[in-house]
N, C-alpha and C positions, 0 to 999 in steps of 0.2 A: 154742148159742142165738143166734138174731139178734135182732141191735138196728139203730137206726135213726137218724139224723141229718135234720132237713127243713131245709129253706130255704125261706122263705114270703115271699108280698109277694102286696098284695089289690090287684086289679083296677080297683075301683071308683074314682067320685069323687060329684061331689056333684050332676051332671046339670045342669037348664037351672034358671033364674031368668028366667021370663017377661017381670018387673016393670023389668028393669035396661035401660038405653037400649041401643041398640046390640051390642054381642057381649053375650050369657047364655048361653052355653057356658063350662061350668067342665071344661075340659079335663082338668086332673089330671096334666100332662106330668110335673112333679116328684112330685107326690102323685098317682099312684103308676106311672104308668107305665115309670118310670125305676125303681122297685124290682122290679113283674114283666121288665125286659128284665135288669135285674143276674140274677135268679133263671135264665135263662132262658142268660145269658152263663154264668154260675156250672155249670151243670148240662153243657155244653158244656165247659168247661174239668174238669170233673171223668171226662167219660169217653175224656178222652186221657190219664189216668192208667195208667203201667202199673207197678205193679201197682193196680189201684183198691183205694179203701178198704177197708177189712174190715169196715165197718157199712156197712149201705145206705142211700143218701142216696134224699131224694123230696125233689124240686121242687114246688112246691103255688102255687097260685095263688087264694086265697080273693074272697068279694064281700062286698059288703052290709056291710065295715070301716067307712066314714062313717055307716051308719046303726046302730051300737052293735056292730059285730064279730061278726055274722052269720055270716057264711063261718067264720071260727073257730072259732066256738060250734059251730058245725055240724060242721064237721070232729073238735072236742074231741069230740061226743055219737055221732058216724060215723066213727071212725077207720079207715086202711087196713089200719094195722097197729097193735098195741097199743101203747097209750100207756104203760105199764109197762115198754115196752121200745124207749120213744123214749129216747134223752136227751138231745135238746135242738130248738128250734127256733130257726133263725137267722133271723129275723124283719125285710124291709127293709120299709121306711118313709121311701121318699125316698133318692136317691141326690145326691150335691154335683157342682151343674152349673156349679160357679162357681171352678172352678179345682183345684189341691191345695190343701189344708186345714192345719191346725197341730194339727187336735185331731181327735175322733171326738165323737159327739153318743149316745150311750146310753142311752136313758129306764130303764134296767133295771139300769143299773151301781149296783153296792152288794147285790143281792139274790143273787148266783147267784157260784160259784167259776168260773165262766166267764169272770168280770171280770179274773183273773188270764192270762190266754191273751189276752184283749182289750187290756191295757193292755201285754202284755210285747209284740207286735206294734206297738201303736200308739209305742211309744216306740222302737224298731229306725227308725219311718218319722218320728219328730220331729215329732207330732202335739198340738200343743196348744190351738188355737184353732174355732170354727166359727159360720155366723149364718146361718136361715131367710129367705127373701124369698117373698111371692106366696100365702102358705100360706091355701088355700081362698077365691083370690079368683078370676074371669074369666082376669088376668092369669097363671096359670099354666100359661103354652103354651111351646114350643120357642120357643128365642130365638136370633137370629143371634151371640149373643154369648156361647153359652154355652163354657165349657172344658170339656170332660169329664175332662180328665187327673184331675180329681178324685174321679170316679164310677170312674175306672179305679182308681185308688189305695183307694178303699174297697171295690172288688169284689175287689183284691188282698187286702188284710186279713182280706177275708170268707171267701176263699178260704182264707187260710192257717191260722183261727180253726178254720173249717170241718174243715179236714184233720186239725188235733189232734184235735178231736174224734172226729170218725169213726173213728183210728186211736189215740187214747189209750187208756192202761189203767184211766183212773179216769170214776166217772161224774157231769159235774155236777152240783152240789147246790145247792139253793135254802139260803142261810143265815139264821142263827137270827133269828127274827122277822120274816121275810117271812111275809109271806099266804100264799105259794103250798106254803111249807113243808109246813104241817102236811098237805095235801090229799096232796103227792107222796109225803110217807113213809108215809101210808095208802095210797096207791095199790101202792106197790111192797110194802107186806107181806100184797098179795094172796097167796094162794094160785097 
């Protein structure tokens, strides 16, 4: 039976603001163009694997995320391959342009046995701290001063999260009283 691993990161941003003096370009450099070049680096480093994964990984690149996660929703309702027999999306949202980090930022940590692969990495790398700048304003463009050692160090993590996955024997589980819980153990006692 195949299964499937994605890595996702959505394209979009938030386009022009007519009304603002001077630049109304909202570029989206950190949000998100630094999540589809991770995806994109990610997927690159997973096919110099040899032997590759035993799940097959899809690189995805959704839109329409800032206007209520369109591309997602869409993908969720058009799937390539069955959602029954994904398990999991690694979902970037912003890659750290501001150096190495002390921590990792997780909107999802607490919900999913995933968190355990997340933190046993994250603490190998002595990750404890992290803090947003620029988020959905003009000023988030390339900057001469950015470090990337820290988008590398989190593409690393992503990577290595990634790989358990793909090649573990167990399948993440959304845990008890999450929302998405009850939806996935209906989904999987499909037929």
């Amino acid at each position: 039976t195949k299964e499937y691993v994605i890595f996702s990161a959505h394209w979009d941003h938030l386009g022009k603001h007519p009304e603002l003096q001077g630049d109304h370009i909202f570029n989206g450099a950190v949000d998100n163009a630094s999540g589809v070049a991770a995806v994109i680096s990610l997927g690159r480093a997973f096919t110099k694997l040899n032997p590759l994964p035993k799940r097959t990984l899809l690189f995805l690149a959704t839109t329409a995320e800032e206007a209520g996660l369109l591309g997602a929703k869409y993908y969720a309702m058009h799937p390539l391959y069955p959602l029954e027999k994904t398990l999991a999306d690694i979902n970037i949202d912003s890659m750290n342009v501001w150096g190495k980090a002390r921590d990792i930022e997780d909107t999802s940590f607490g919900m999913s046995t995933l968190d355990d692969a997340l933190a046993r990495v994250a603490q190998v790398e002595g990750r404890t701290e992290f803090d947003l700048h620029d988020y959905h304003q003009v000023s988030d463009e390339v900057k001469p001063d950015w470090d990337l050692s820290g988008a590398v160090q989190d593409a690393q993590l992503l990577f290595v999260v990634g790989d358990e996955v793909a090649n573990g024997d167990k399948f993440p589980q959304w845990k008890a009283g999450n929302e998405f819980k009850p939806k996935r153990d209906a989904m999987m006692r499909k037929p």
